[in-house]
C-alpha positions as CSV (number, residue, x, y, z in Angstrom):
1,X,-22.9,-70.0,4.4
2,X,-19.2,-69.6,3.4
3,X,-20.4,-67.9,0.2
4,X,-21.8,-65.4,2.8
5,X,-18.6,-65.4,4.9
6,X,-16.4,-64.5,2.4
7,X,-19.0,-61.7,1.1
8,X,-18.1,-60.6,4.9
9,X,-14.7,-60.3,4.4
10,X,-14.4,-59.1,0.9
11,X,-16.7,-56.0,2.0
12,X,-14.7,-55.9,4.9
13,X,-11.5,-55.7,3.8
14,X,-13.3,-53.1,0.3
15,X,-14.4,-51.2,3.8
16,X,-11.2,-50.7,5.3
17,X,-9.3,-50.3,1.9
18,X,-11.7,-47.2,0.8
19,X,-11.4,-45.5,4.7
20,X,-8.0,-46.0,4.4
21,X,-7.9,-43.9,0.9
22,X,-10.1,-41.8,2.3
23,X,-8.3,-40.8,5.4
24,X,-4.9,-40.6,3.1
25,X,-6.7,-38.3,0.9
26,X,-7.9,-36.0,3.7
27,X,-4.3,-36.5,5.4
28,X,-3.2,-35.4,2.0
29,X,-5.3,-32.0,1.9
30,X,-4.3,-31.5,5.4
31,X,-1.1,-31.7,4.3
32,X,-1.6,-29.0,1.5
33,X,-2.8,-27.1,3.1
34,X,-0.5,-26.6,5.8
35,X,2.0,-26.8,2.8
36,X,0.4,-23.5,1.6
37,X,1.2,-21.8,4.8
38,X,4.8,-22.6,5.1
39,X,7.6,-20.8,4.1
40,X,11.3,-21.1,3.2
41,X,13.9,-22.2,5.3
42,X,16.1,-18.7,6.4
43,X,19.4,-19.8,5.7
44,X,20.7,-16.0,6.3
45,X,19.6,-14.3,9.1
46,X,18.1,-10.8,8.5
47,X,16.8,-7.9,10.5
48,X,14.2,-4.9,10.1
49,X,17.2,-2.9,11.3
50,X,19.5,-3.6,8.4
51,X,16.4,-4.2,5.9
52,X,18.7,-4.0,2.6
53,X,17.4,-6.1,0.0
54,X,21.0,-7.5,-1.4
55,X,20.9,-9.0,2.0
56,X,17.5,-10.0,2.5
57,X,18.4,-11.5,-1.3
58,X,20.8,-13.9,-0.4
59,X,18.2,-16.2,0.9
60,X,15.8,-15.8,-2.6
61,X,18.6,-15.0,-5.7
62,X,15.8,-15.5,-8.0
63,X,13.5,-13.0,-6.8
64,X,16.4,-10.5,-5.9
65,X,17.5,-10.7,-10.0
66,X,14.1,-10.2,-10.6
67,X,13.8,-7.1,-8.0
68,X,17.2,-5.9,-9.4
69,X,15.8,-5.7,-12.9
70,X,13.6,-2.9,-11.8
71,X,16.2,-0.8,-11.8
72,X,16.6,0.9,-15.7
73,X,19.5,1.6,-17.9
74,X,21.5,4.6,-17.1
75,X,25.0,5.9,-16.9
76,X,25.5,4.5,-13.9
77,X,23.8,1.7,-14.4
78,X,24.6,0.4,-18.2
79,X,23.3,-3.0,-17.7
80,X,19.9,-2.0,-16.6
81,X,16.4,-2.2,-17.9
82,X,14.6,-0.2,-20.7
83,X,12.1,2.0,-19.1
84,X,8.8,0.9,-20.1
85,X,6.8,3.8,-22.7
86,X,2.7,2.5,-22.7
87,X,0.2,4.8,-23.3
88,X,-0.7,5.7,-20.1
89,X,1.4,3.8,-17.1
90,X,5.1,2.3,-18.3
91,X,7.9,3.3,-16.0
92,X,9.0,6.1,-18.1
93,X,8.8,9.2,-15.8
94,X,7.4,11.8,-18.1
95,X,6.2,15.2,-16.9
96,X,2.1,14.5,-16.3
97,X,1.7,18.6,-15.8
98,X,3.5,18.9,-19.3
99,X,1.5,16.1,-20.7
100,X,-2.0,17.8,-19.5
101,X,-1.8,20.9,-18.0
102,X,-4.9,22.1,-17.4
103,X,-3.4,20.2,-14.0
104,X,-1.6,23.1,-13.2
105,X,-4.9,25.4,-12.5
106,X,-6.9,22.8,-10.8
107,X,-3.7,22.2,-8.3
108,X,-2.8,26.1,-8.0
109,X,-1.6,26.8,-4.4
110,X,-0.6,23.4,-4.2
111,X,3.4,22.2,-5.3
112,X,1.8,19.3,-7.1
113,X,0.6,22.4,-9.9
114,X,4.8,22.9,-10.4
115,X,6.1,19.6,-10.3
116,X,4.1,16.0,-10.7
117,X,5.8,12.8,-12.9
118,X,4.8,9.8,-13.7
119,X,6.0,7.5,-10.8
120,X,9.0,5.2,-11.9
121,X,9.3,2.1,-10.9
122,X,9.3,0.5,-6.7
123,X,13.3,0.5,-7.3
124,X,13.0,4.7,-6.8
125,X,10.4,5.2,-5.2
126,X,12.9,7.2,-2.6
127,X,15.3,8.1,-5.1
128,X,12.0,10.2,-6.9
129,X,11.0,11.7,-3.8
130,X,14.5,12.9,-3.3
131,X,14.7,14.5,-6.3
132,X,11.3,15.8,-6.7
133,X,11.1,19.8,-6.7
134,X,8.4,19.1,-4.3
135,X,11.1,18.5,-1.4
136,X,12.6,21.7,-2.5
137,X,11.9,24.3,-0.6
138,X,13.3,27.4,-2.4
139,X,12.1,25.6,-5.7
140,X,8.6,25.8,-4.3
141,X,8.9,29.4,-2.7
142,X,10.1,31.3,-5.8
143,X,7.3,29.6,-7.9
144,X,4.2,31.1,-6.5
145,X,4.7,29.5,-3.0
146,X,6.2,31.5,-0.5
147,X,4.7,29.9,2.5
148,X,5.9,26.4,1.9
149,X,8.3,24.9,4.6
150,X,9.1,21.7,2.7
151,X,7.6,18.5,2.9
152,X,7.2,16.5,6.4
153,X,8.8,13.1,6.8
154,X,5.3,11.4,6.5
155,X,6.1,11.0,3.0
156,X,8.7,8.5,4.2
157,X,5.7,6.2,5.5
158,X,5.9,4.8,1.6
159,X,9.0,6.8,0.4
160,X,11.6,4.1,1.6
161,X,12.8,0.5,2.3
162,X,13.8,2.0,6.1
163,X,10.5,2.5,7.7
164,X,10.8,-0.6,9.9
165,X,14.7,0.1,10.3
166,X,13.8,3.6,11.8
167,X,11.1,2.2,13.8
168,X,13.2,-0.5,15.8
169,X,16.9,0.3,15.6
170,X,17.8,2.4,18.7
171,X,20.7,4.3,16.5
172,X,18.0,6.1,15.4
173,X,18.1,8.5,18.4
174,X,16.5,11.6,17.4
175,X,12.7,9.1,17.0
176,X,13.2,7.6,20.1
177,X,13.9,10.6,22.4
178,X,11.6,13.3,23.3
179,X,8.3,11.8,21.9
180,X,5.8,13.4,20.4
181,X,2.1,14.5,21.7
182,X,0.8,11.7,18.9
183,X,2.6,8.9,20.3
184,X,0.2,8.9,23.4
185,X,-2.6,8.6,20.9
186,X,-4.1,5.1,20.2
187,X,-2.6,3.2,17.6
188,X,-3.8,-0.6,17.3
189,X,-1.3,-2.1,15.2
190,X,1.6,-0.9,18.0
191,X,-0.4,-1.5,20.9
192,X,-0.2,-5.3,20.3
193,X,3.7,-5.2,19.9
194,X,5.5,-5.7,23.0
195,X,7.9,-2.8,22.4
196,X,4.8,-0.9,21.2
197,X,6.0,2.4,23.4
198,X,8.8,3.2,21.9
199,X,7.8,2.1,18.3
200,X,5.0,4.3,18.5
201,X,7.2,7.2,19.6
202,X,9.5,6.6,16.6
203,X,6.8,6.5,14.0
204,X,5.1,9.9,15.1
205,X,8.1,11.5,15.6
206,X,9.5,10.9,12.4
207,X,6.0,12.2,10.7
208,X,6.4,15.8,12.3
209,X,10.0,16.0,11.6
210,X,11.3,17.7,7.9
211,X,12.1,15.4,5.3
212,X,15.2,16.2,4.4
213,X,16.4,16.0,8.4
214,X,14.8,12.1,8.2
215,X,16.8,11.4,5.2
216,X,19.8,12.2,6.1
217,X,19.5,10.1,9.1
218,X,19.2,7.5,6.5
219,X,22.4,8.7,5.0
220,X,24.2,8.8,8.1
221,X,23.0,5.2,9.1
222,X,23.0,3.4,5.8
223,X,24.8,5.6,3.6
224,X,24.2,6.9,0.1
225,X,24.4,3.9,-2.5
226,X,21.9,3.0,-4.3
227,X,21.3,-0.5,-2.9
228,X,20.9,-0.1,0.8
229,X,21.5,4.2,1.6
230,X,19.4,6.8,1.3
231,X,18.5,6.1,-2.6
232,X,17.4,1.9,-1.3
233,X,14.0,2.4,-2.4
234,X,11.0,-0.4,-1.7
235,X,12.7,-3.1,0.0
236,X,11.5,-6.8,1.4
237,X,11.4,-5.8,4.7
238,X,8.4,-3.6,3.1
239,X,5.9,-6.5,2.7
240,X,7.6,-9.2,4.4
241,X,8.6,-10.9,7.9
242,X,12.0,-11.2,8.9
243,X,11.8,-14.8,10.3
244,X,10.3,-16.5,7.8
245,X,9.5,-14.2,5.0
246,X,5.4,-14.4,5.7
247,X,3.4,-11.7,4.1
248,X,2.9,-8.3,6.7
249,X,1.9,-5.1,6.6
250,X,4.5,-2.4,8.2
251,X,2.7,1.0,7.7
252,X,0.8,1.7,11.3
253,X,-2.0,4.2,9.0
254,X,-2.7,1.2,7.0
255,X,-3.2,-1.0,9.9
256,X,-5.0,1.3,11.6
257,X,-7.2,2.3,8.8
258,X,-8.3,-1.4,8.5
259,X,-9.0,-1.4,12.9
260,X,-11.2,1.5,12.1
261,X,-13.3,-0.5,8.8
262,X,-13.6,-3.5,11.3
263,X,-10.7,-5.9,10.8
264,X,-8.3,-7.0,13.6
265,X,-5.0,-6.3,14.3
266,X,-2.2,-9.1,14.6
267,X,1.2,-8.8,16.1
268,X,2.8,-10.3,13.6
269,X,1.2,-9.5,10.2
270,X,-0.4,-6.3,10.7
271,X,-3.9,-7.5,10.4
272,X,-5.7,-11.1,10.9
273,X,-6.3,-11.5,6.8
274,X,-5.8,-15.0,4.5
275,X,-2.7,-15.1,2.5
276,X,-4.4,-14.5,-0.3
277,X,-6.0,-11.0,1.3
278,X,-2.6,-10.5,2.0
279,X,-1.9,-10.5,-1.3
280,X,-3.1,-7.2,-1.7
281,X,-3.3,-6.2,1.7
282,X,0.7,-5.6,1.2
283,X,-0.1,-3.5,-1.4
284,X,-2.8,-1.3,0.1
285,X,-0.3,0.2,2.7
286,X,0.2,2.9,0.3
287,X,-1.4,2.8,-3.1
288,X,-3.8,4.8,-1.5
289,X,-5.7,7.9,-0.8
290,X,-4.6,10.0,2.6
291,X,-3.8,13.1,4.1
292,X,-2.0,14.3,6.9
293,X,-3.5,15.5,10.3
294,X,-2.7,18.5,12.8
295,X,0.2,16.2,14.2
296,X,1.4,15.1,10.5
297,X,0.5,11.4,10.9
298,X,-0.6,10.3,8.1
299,X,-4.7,8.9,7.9
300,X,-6.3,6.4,5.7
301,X,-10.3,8.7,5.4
302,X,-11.8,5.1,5.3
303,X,-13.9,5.3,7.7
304,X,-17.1,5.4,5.9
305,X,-15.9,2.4,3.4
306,X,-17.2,-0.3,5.3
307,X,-15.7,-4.2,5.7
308,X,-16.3,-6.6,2.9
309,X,-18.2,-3.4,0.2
310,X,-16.4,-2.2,-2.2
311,X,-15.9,1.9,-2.5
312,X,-18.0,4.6,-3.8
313,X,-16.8,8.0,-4.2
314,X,-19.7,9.0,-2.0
315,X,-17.4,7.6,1.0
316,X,-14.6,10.6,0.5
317,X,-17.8,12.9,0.4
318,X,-19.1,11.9,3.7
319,X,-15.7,11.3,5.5
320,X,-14.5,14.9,4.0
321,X,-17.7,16.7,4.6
322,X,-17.7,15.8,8.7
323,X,-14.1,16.1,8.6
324,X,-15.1,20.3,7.1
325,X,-17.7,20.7,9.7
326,X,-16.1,19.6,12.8
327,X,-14.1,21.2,15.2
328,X,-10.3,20.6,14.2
329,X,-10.9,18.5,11.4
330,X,-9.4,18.3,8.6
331,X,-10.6,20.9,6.4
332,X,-8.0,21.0,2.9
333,X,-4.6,20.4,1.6
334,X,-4.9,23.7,0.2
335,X,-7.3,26.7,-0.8
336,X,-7.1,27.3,-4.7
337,X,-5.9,30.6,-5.6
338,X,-8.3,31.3,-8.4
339,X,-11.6,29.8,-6.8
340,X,-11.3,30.1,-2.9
341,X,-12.3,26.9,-2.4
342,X,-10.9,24.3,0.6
343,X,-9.7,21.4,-1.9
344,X,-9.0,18.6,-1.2
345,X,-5.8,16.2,-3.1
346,X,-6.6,12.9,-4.2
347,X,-3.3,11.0,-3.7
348,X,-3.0,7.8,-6.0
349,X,-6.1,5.4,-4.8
350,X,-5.7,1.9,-6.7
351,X,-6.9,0.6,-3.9
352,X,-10.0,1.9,-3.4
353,X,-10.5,1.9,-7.3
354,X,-9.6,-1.6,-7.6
355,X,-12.2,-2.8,-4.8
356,X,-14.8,-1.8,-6.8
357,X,-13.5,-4.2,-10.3
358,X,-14.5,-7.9,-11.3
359,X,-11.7,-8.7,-10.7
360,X,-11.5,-7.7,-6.5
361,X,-15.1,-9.4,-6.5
362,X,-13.1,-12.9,-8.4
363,X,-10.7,-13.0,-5.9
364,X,-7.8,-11.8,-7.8
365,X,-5.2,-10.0,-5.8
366,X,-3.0,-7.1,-6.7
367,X,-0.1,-9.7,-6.8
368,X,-1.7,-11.7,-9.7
369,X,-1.8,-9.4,-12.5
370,X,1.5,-7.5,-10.8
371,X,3.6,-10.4,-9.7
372,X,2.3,-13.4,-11.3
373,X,3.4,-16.7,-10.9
374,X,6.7,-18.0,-12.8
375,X,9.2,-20.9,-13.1
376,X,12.8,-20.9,-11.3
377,X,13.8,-24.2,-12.3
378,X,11.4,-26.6,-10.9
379,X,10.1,-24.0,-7.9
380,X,7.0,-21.9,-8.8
381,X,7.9,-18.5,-7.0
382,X,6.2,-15.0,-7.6
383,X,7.9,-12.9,-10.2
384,X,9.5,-9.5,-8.3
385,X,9.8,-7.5,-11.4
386,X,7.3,-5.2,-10.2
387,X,6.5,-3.2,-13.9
388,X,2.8,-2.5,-15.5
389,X,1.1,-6.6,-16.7
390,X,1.6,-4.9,-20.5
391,X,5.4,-6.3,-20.1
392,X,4.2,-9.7,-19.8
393,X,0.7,-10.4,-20.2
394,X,0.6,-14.2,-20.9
395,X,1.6,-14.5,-17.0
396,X,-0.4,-11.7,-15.8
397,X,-3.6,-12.0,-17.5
398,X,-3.5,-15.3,-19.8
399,X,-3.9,-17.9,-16.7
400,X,-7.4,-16.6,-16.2
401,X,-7.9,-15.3,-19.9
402,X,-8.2,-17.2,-23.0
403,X,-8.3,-14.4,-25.4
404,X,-4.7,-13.6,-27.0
405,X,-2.5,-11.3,-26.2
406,X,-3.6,-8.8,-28.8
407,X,-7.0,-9.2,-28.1
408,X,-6.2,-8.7,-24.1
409,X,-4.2,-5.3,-25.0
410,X,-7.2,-4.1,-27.2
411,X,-9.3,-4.2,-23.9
412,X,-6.9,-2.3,-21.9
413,X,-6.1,0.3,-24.6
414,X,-9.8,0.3,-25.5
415,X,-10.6,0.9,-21.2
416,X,-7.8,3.4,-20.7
417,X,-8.8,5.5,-24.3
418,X,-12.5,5.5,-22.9
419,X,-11.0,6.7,-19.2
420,X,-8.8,10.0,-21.3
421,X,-11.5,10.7,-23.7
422,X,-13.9,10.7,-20.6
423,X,-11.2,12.6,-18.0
424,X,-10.3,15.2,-20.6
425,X,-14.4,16.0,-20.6
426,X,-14.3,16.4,-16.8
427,X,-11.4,18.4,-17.3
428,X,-13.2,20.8,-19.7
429,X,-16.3,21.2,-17.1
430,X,-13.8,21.7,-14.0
431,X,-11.6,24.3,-16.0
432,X,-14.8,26.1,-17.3
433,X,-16.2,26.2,-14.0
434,X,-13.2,27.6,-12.1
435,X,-12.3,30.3,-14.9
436,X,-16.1,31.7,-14.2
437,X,-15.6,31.3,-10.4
438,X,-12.3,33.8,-11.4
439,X,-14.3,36.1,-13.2
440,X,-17.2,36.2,-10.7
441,X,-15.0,37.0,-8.1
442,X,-13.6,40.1,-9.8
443,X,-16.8,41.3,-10.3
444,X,-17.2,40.9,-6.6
445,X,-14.5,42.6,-5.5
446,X,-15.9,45.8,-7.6
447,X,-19.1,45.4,-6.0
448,X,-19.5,48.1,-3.1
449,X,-20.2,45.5,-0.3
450,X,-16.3,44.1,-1.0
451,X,-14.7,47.0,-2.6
452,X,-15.2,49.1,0.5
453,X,-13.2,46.5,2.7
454,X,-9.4,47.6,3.2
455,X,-7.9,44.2,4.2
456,X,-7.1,42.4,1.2
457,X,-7.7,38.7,3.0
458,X,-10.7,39.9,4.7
459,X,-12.3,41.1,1.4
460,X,-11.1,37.5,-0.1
461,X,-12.7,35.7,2.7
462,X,-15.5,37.7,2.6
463,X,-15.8,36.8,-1.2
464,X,-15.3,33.2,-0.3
465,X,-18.1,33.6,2.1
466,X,-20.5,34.5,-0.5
467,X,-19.8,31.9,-2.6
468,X,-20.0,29.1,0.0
469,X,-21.8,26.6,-2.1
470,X,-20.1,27.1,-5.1
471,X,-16.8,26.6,-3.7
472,X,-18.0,23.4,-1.9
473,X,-19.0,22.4,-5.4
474,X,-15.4,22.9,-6.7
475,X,-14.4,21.3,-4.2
476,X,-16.4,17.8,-4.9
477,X,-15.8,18.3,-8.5
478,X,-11.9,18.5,-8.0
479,X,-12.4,15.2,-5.8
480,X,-13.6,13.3,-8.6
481,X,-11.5,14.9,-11.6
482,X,-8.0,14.2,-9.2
483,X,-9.1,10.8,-8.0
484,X,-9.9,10.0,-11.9
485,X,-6.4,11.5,-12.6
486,X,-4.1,10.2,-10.1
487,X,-5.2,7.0,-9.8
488,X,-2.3,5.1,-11.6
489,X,-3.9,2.4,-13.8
490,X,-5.8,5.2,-16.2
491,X,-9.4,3.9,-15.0
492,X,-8.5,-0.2,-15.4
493,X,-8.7,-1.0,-11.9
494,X,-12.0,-0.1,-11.8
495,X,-13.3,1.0,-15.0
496,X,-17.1,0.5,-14.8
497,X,-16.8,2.8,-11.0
498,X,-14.2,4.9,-13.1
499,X,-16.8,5.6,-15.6
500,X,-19.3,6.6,-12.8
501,X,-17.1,9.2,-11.0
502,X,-16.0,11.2,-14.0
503,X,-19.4,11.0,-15.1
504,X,-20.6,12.9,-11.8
505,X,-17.3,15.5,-12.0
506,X,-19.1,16.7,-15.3
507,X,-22.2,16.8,-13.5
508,X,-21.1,18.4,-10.4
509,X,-18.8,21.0,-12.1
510,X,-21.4,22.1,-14.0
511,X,-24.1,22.4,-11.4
512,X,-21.4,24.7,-9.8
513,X,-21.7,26.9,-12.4
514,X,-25.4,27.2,-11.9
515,X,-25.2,27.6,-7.7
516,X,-22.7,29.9,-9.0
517,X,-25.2,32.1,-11.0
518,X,-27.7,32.0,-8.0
519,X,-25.3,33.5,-5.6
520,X,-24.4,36.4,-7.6
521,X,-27.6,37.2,-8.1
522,X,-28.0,39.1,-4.9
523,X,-25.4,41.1,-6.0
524,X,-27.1,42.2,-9.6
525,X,-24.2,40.6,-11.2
526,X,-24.9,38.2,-14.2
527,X,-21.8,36.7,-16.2
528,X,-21.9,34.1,-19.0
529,X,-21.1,30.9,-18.3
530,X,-18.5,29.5,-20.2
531,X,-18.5,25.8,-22.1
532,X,-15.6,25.0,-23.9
533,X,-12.9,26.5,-21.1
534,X,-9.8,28.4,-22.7
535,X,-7.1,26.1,-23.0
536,X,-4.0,26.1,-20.5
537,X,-0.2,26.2,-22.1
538,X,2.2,23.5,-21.3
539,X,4.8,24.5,-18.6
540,X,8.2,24.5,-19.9
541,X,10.8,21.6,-18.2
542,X,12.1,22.3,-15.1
543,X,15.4,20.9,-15.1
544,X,15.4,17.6,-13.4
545,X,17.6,14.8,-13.9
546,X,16.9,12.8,-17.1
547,X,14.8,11.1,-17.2
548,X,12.4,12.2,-14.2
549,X,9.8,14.9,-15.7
550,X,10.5,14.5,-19.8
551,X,8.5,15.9,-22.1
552,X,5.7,13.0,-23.5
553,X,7.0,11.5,-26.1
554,X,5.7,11.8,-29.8
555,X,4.1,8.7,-29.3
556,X,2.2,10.3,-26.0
557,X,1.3,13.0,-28.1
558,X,-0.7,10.8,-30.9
559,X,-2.2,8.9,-28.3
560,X,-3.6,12.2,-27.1
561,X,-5.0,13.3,-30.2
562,X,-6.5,10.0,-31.2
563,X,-8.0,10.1,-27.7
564,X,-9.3,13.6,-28.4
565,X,-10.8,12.7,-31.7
566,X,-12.2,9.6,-30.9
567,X,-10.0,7.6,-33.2
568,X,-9.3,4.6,-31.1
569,X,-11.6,1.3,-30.6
């Protein structure tokens, strides 16, 4: 019986001891867990209305050295960083039209065919868009555009460290006064904000304004240095919450964009998302495809890219071709001057490329390979030198990968030289296709059913007309071959959808060619189709400030003609 007794007590007292561990584990996850939701103490207060990052800094040193790095050697700057050189990315802002420029035709009528670089780093990306001949207006009218009027301030949506700064500080008075017709319109992410009136007014009115005019609001506010003026570039208040630093998204097309694929807004971040979503949330606010509407607001066309699927290139198609056949729609960002056609830009769509990778469907964010992980001392924090993983591949790659790091660069090399080799086919098929489109509408225009029209646009049109379907075949060909080629990571992101989308921009080009041959025949015209496509000359440079728009390096150059004969692995 006491044998028994003390059984009793000994399982008792096991019981208690193991529910005791047991609750002080799961008090311990808790704990975690809320752990991973809380943020630094804000020992200096900052604001979205003075969003400079030296101030913003004070409260993170180590991150704001590691922002500051970003920022390359120069005259002014002799202490700075080496730009990057890789093959295909780096931070070296080389001249992309010189580098290929067969880019020239595909984008003529459009400013991007006279001036397109190699983004720098997030340190300029205002400084660039400054400097760009694409905010110049005379540059752009004397070089085959006469009808440009200059860039809107939409570009500033990504173009600058101020966007929240112009949206809540009341100094700027010109984007709170006399609103705008698209500040009536619905806009989720502003409609939860308490203040949402007049933020909304600010952020419309600032897209329909000139460029130039919102900039030098930004001078006049914040100056011209190159740490918190008009030259600031990306800054914290970018990507994160003034209070307590938490992950947010600022741009109102991004937010709305997401409202519109099925995700909910939030009042404080943007939208309801995880941290770790948020990890490339932040980043989706503009590394992006999107185009401007009738009241220059800039729109996400991700309507058709459905919550929790990764994109297809078949979503553009579908949002683009309802956007052509509906009543004010958006029909083009331009109409090619050789072909007729209503084209359409790709922008720079990581996002939508990178949706589509192994990596998206792993879990890993856009912060992982771009800001990975790092030791300050005995704090783990996320490394703010913003540059291409090649700098530092161990961190950005090597925590998931056990390959070495040569072994890890072959693959990219070997994925990027497979994305060139493949682009510069499309680009063959696209350039062959639009140099018969020129010669077929020559031949038109002799024809007597054109010649004997007076009105030089009417006879175009006309032209155009009768050559509906071919055009809309350049135009879905051009899709693929600019989404292929703007998209910054040279196929990486997404190499196995990158790999499907040039594949159909050969295809579709040349099934142009064919429709092509169909609709002249009415006519009793009959031209030869042409294969290899005559090969364009490299614009000279155009006089920008070094070293925005260099000529590609030597090493560029072999890289090219490896890619060309196949001499990589």
């Amino acid at each position: 019986m006491k044998n028994n007794k003390l059984l009793y007590a000994v399982t008792f007292l096991v019981a208690v001891a193991l529910g005791a561990g047991v609750l002080a584990l799961y008090n311990d996850i808790a704990h975690k867990k809320e752990e991973s939701k809380t943020y630094p103490l804000m020992l200096n207060k900052v604001s979205d209305a003075e969003p400079s990052f030296e101030k913003w800094g004070k409260n993170f040193p180590s991150h704001l050295d590691d922002f500051k790095k970003m920022e390359h050697k120069s005259d002014e700057n002799p202490n700075g960083t080496e730009l990057i050189e890789t093959p295909f990315g780096g931070s070296f802002p080389y001249s992309k039209i010189i580098r290929w420029p067969a880019a020239t035709v595909f984008w003529n009528g459009y400013v991007f065919g006279v001036d397109y670089s190699k983004p720098r780093t997030h340190f300029y990306n205002q400084i660039d868009q400054i400097e760009t001949k694409r905010n110049d207006k005379e540059y752009m009218n004397a070089h085959g555009l006469p009808a440009f009027k200059g860039q809107k301030g939409t570009c500033v949506n990504c173009h600058t460290g101020h966007l929240m700064a112009m949206m809540v500080d009341t100094d700027y008075k010109q984007l709170s006064e006399n609103p705008t017709a698209a500040a009536t319109k619905p806009m989720p992410f502003f409609d939860v904000k308490e203040n949402g009136a007049q933020m909304k007014q600010a952020w419309t009115k600032m897209n329909s304004m000139p460029y130039k005019e919102v900039m030098d609001m930004v001078a006049k506010k914040h100056g011209k240095d190159s740490h918190g003026g008009s030259h600031m570039g990306m800054s914290c208040a970018d990507c994160h919450h003034p209070d307590d630093m938490s992950l947010r998204i600022t741009r109102p097309a991004m937010v709305n964009a997401m409202v519109e694929r099925g995700y909910e807004a939030d009042a404080k971040q943007g939208i309801k998302a995880t941290r770790q979503e948020m990890r490339t949330m932040v980043c989706m606010q503009c590394h992006v495809e999107y185009y401007f509407n009738a009241d220059s607001t800039p729109v996400f066309p991700w309507s058709k890219w459905k919550k929790g699927e990764p994109f297809k290139i078949e979503n553009f198609d579908q949002y683009y071709d309802e956007q052509l056949a509906k009543d004010g729609g958006f029909k083009s960002d331009y109409i090619h001057k050789d072909t007729g056609a209503k084209i359409v830009k790709m922008q720079h769509p990581e996002s939508e490329l990178f949706s589509t990778s192994v990596h998206a469907r792993s879990g890993v964010t856009c912060a992982d390979c771009h800001l990975p992980y790092k030791r300050s001392g005995s704090e783990k924090i996320t490394d703010h030198f913003m540059v291409t993983p090649f700098n530092n591949l161990t961190a950005s790659c090597k925590t998931c990968h056990p390959q070495s790091e040569q072994e890890l660069k072959d693959r990219i090399n070997f994925i990027q030289n497979r994305h060139a080799y493949e682009l510069r086919n499309c680009e063959n098929a696209l350039l062959s296709f639009i140099q018969d489109v020129k010669v077929a509408r020559a031949e038109l225009a002799k024809h007597e059913k054109f010649a004997s029209i007076a009105d030089e646009k009417e006879r175009k049109e006309a032209i155009s007309k009768a050559l509906e379907k071919t055009l809309l075949f350049h135009r879905k060909a051009h899709i693929r071959w600019d989404f292929s080629f703007s998209e910054n990571s040279y196929g990486f992101h997404g190499d196995e959808e990158a790999a499907r989308i040039l594949g159909q921009c050969k295809e579709v080009a040349r099934q142009g060619q064919i429709e092509l041959v169909n609709e002249l025949a009415p006519y009793g015209i009959s031209i030869k189709l042409t294969q290899e496509a005559t090969p364009v000359a490299a614009s000279a440079p155009i006089g920008h400030k070094w070293p925005t728009g260099a000529v590609p390096t030597e090493k560029m150059k072999q890289t090219d003609e490896n890619v060309k004969n196949l001499n990589f692995k």
